[in-house]
DRENPARO-976204 format. One record per residue: residue in three letters; x, y, z of N, C-alpha, C, O, CB in turn. Coordinates in steps of 0.001 Angstrom, whole numbers, plus 500000, padded with zeros to 6 digits. Glycine has a CB too. Layout:
// DRENPARO-976204
AlaXYZXYZXYZXYZXYZ
...
// end
This chain:
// DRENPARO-976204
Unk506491487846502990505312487616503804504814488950504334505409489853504922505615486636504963
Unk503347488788503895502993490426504812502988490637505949503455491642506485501824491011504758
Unk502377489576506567501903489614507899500960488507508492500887487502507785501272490802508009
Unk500282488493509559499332487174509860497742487467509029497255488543508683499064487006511864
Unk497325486395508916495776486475508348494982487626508536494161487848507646494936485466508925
Unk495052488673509804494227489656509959494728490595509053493850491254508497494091490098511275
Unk496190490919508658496844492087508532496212491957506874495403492700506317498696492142508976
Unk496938490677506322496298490187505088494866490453505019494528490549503840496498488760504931
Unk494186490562505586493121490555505207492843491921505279492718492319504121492364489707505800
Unk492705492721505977493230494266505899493563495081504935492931495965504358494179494424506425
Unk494829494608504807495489494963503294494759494729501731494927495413500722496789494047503218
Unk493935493571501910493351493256500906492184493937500618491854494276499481493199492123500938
Unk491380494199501909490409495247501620490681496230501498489673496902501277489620495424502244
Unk491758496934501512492394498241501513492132498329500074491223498921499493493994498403502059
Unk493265497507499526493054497140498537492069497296497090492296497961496080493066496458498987
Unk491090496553497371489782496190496914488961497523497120488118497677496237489171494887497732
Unk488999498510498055488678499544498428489026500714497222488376501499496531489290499649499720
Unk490276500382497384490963501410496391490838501159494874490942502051494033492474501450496673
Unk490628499987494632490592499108493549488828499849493114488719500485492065490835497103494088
Unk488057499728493696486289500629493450486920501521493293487041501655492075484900500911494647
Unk487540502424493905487545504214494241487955504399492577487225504967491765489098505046495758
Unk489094503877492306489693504062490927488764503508489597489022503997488497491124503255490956
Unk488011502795489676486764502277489009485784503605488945485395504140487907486050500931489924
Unk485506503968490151485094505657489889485788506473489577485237507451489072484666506356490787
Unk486887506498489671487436507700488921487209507557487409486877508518486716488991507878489200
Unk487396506366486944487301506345485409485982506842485315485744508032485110487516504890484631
Unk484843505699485501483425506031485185483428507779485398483100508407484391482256505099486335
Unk483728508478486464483822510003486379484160510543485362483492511395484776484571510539487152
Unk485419510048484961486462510510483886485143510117482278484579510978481603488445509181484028
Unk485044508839482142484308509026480956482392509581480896481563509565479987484548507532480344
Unk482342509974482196481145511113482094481089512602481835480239513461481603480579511133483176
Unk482462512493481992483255514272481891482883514966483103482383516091483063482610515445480473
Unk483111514330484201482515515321485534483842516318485973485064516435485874481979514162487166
Unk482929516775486391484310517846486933485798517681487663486071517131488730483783518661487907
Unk486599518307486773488129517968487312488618518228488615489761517989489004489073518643486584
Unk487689518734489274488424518716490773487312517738491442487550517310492571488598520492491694
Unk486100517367490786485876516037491612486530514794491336486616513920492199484582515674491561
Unk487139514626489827487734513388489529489256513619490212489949512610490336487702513060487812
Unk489733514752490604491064514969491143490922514115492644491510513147493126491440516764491283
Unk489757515064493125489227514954494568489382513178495011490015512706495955487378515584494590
Unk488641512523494062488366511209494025489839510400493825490086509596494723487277510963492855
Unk490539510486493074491807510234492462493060510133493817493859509242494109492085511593491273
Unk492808511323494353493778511598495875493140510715496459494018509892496714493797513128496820
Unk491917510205496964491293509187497979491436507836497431491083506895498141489738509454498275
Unk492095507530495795492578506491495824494373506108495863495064505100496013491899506089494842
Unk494556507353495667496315507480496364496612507229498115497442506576498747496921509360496093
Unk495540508060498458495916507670500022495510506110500345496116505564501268495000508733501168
Unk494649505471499725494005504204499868495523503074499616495939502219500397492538504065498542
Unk496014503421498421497023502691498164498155502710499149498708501732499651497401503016496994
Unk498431504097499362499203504453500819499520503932502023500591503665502568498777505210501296
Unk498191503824502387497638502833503811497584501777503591497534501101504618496351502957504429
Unk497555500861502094497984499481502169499538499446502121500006498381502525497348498636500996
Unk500358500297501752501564499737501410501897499991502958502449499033503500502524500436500092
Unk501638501213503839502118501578505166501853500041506144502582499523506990501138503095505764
Unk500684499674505679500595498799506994501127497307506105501286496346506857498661498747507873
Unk501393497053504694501993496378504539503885495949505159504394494854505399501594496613503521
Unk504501497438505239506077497908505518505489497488506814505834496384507234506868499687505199
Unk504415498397507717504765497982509567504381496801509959504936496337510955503994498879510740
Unk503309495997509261503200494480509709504379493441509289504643492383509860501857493899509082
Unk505103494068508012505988493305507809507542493776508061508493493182507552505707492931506624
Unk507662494845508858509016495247509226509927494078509920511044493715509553508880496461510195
Unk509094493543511111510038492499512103510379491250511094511499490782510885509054491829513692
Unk509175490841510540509364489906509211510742490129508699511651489576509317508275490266507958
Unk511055490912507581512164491386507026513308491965508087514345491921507424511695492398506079
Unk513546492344509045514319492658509465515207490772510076516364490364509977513704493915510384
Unk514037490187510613514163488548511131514521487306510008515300486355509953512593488097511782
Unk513563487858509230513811486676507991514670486444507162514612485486506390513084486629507178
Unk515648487330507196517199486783506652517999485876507888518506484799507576518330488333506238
Unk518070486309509116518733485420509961518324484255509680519054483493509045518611485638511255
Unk517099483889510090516842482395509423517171481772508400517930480805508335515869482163509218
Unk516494482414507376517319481707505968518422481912505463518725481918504270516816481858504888
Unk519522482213507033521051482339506142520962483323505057521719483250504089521537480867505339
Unk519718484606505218520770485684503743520464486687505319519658486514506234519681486456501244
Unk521638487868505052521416489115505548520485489776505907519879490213504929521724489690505045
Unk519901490184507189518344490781507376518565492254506273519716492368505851517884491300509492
Unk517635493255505845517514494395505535518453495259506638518352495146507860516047494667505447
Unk519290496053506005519662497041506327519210498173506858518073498331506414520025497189505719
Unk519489499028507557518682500241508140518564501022506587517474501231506053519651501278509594
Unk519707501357506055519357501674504477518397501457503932517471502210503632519977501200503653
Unk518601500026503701517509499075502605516251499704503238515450500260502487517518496988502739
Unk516005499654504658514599499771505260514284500906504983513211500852504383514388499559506660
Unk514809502465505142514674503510504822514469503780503744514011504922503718515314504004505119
Unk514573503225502457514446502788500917513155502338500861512131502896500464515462501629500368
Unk513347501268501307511288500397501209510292501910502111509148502206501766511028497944502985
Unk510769502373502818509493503326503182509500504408502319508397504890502060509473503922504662
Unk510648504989501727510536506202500947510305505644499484510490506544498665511885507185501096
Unk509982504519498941509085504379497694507489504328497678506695503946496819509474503176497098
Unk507330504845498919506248505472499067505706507103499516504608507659499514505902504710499739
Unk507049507500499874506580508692500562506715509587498634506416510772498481507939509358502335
// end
């Protein structure tokens, strides 16, 4: 679970955001524009993806840390958790 309806919805435009940006990068890419604007463009859809996965991990940290107690499995580990943030860094 990510998070409540706002966060989701957030994330999704993040998303969808990044999802255009990379739609321009191609169209760039098959106009032959210049490589440090398609670079330029390319990084603003890395950080886009970034900021969905970041606020995906912090809306859903208490989630995962809580949601094993309930369903009887093991919450995430301080490990495990330090793992889910550095497959992004």
């Amino acid at each position: 679970m990510i998070g409540d309806e706002d966060t989701v919805g957030q994330v999704r435009n993040r998303l969808r955001r990044a999802q255009g940006q990379l739609a321009g990068v191609i169209a760039m890419i098959d106009e032959g524009r210049d490589c440090k604007d398609v670079v330029t463009q390319l990084a603003a859809v890395s950080r886009a993806l970034d900021r969905a996965g970041f606020k995906i991990i912090a809306s859903g940290l208490r989630e995962c840390i809580t949601t094993g107690e309930q369903n009887e499995e093991a919450p995430l580990t301080e490990e495990q958790l330090e793992k889910l943030f550095l497959t992004l860094a």
